[in-house]
C-alpha positions, 0 to 999 in steps of 0.5 A: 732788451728795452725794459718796458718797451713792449707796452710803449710800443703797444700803446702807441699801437693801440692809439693808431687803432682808435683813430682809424676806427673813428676816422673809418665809422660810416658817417664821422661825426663832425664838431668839436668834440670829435677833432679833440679826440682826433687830436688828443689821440695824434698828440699821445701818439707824437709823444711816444713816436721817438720811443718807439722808434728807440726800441724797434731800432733796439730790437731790430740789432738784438735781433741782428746781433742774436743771428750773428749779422753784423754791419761794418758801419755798427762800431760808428753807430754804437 
């Protein structure tokens, strides 16, 4: 398994669930203060999207793997 990937993972998580509770308070707040924020939050979560995807894809295969479930296509995609 991917060492650390978990708290990656649940960062990235945990950032999408501060931008939904901004975006769905009853009435946003409007200015700059809170585009930066909106910002800042999608900024940190680009940063950590292509990780997260390498270690989903990771333990998606260990997961195939473990269960015997294999894919022809497996030996091209190492």
């Amino acid at each position: 398994m991917v060492s650390g990937g978990e708290d990656i993972v649940a960062k990235y998580l945990i950032l999408r669930d501060q931008q939904k509770r901004l975006l769905l308070k009853p009435m946003p707040q409007t200015g700059s203060s809170f585009n930066l924020e909106i910002d800042d939050l999608e900024k940190q979560q680009e940063a950590l999207a292509g990780s997260v995807e390498k270690i989903i894809n990771q333990h998606i295969r260990e997961t195939l793997e473990d269960q015997g479930i294999y894919q022809p296509w497996y030996k091209y995609i190492g």
